[in-house]
C-alpha positions as CSV (number, residue, x, y, z in Angstrom):
1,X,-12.3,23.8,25.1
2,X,-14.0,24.2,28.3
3,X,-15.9,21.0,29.4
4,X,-18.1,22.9,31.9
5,X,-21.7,24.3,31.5
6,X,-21.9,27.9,30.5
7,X,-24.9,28.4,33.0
8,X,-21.8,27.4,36.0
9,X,-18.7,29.9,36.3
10,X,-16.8,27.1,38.5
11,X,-13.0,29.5,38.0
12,X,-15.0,32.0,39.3
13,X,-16.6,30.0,42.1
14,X,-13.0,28.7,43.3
15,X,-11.3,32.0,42.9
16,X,-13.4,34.2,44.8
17,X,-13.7,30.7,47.4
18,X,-9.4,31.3,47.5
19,X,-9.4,34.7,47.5
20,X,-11.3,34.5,51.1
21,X,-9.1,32.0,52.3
22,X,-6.0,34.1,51.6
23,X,-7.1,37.0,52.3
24,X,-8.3,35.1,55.8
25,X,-5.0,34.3,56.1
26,X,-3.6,37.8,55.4
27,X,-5.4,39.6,58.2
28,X,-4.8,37.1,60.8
29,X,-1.0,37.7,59.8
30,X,-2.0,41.6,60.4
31,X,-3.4,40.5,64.4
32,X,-0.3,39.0,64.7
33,X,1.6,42.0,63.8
34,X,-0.5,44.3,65.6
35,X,-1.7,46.2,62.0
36,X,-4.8,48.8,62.2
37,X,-7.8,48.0,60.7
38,X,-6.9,49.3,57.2
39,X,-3.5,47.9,57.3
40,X,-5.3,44.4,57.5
41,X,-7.8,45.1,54.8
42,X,-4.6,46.0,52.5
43,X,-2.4,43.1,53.5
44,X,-5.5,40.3,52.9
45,X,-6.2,42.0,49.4
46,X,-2.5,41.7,49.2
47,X,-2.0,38.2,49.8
48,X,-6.1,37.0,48.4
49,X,-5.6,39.2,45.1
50,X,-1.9,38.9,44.3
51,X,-1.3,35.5,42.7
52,X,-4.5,35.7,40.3
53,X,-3.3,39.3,39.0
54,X,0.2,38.1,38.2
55,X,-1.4,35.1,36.7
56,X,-3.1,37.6,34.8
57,X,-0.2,39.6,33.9
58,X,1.4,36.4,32.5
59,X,-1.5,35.2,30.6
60,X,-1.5,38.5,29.0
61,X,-5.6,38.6,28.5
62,X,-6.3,42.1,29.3
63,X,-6.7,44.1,32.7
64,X,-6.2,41.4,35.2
65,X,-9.9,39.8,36.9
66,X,-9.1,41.5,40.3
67,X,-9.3,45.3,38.7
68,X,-12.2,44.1,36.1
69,X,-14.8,42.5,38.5
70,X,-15.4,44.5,41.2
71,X,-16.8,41.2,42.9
72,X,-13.6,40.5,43.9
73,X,-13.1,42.8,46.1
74,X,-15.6,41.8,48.3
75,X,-14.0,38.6,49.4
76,X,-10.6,41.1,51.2
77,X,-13.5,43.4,52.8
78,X,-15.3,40.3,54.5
79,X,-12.4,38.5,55.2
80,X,-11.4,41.8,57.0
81,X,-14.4,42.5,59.2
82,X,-14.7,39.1,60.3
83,X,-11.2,38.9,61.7
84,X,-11.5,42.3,63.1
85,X,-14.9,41.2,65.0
86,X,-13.6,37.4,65.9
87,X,-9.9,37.8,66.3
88,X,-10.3,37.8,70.0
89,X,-12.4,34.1,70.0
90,X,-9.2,32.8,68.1
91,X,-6.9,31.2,70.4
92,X,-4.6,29.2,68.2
93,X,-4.0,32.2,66.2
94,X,-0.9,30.4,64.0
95,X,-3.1,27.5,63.3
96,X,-5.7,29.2,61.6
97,X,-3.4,31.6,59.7
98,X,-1.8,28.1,58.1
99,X,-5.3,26.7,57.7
100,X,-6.5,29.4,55.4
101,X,-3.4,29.6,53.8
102,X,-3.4,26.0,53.0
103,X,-6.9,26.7,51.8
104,X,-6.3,29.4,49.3
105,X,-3.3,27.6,47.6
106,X,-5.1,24.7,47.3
107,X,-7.5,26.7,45.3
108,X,-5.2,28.9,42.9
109,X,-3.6,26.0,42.3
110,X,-6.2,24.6,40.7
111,X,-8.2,27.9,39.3
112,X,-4.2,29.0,37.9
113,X,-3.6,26.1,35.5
114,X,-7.3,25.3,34.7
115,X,-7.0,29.1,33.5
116,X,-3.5,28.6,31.9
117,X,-5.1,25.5,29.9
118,X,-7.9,27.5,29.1
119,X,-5.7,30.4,27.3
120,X,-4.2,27.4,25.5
121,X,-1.5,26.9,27.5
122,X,0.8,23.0,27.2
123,X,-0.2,21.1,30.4
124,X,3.3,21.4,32.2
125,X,3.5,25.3,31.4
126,X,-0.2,25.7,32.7
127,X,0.8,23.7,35.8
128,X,3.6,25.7,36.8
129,X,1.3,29.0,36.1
130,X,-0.8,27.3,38.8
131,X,1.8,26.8,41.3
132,X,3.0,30.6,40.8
133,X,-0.2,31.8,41.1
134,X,-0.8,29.2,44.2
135,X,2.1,30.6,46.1
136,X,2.6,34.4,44.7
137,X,0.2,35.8,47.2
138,X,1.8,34.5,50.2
139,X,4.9,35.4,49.4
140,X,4.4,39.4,48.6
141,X,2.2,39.0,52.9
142,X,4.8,37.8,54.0
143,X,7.4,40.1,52.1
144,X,4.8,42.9,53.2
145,X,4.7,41.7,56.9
146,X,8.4,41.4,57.1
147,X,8.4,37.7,57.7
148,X,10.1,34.8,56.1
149,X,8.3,33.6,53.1
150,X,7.3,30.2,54.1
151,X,8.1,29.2,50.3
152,X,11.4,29.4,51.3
153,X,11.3,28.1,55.0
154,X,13.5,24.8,54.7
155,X,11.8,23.5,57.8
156,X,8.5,23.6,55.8
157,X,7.0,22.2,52.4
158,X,4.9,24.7,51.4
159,X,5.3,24.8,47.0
160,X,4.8,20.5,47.0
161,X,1.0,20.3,47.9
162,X,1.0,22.9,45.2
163,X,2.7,21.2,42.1
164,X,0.5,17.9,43.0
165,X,-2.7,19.9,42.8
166,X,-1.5,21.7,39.8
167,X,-0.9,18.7,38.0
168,X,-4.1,16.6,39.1
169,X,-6.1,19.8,37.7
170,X,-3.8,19.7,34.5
171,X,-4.7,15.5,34.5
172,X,-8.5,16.1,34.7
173,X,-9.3,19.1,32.5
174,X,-7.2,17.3,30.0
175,X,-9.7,14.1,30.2
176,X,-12.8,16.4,30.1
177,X,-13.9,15.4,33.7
178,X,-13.0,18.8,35.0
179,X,-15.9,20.2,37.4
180,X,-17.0,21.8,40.9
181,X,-16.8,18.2,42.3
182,X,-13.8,17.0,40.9
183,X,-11.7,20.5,41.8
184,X,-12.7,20.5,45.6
185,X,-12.5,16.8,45.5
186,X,-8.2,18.2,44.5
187,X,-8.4,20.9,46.7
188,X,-9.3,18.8,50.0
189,X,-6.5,16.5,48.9
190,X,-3.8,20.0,48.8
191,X,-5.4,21.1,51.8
192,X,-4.7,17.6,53.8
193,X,-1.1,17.5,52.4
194,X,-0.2,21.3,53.3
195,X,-1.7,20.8,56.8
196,X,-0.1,16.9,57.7
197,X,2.8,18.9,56.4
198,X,2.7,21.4,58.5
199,X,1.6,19.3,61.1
200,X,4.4,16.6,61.5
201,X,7.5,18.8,60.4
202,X,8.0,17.0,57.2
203,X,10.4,19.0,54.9
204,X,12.4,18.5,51.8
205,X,16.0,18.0,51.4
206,X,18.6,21.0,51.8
207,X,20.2,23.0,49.0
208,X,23.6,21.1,50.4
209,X,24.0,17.9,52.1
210,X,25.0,18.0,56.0
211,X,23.7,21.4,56.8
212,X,22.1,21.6,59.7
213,X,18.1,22.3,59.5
214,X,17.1,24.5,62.3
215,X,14.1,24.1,64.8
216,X,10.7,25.5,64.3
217,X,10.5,28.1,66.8
């Protein structure tokens, strides 16, 4: 049962919220790769709408939210004409793109397994749901773009921030405490992780002991 008021859509709050930030993320990819105008505006919905409609698709609940509320595509569209009229005031254009990526997985983190919970999902199923959902957009950009997926970039950790904001959503919507406070209170805790990770290099172990990692060029 759903512990927040009915007068307060907080899912949709936080999805629309990470739907920005990825599709942010997106079409700074697209200045980077030198895409037209429409190219960026399909590679952020790309990135900002694919994780909640393959959460969708899993859950199984009818036409996914990205084709049944036209609100959502407004978040790609503004995300697209404010990178197209500020790109040039961006100097640290990498930065940026990993800030707003770190902001949208922080937030379908969260919005996936709240969601998953909500369709009566068991906690650890919901949480992984979230985590999919968290890093499924990304990975079809970067697919799209022809870049590594940084999911699988062993000299980053990109799913981790994921699976702990997953599961503190999982913890509190469990306990009833489950609000707008309590899931940015989650997703600025994601957001510092991703970005200290990013920040300082720190990485996970490799598939084989003794491999050499290679440099972050």
């Amino acid at each position: 049962m759903n512990p927040l008021p009915d007068s307060i859509d907080i899912g949709l709050i936080l999805d629309l919220t990470g739907v920005f930030f990825f599709a942010m993320s997106g079409c700074l990819l697209a200045v980077r790769k030198g895409f037209d105008l429409v190219g960026s505006l399909v590679l952020g919905s790309l990135v900002g709408l694919g994780g909640g409609v393959l959460r969708d698709i899993i859950l199984n609940q009818g036409p996914p939210a990205a084709f049944s509320n036209p609100v959502y595509l407004l978040p790609p569209l503004i995300a697209t004409l404010l990178v197209y009229f500020m790109s040039s005031h961006v100097e640290r254009l990498g930065s940026w793109l990993m800030l707003f990526d770190a902001g949208g997985l922080a937030l379908f983190c969260i919005t996936g397994t709240v969601k998953a919970l909500e369709y009566g999902m068991n906690p650890v199923s919901a949480a992984l749901l979230g985590v999919t959902s968290a890093v499924g957009g990304g990975l079809l950009r970067d697919i799209a773009a022809n870049e590594i997926p940084q999911l699988f970039d062993s000299r980053d950790i990109y799913a981790f921030p994921a699976f702990v904001g997953a599961a503190l959503a999982a913890v509190i919507w469990i306990n009833g405490i489950y609000n707008l406070w309590t899931g940015m209170s989650i997703a600025v805790v994601v957001l510092t992780f991703r970005v200290l990770a990013w920040k300082f290099s720190w990485h996970a172990p490799l598939a084989v002991r003794g491999w050499i990692r290679q440099r972050r060029t």
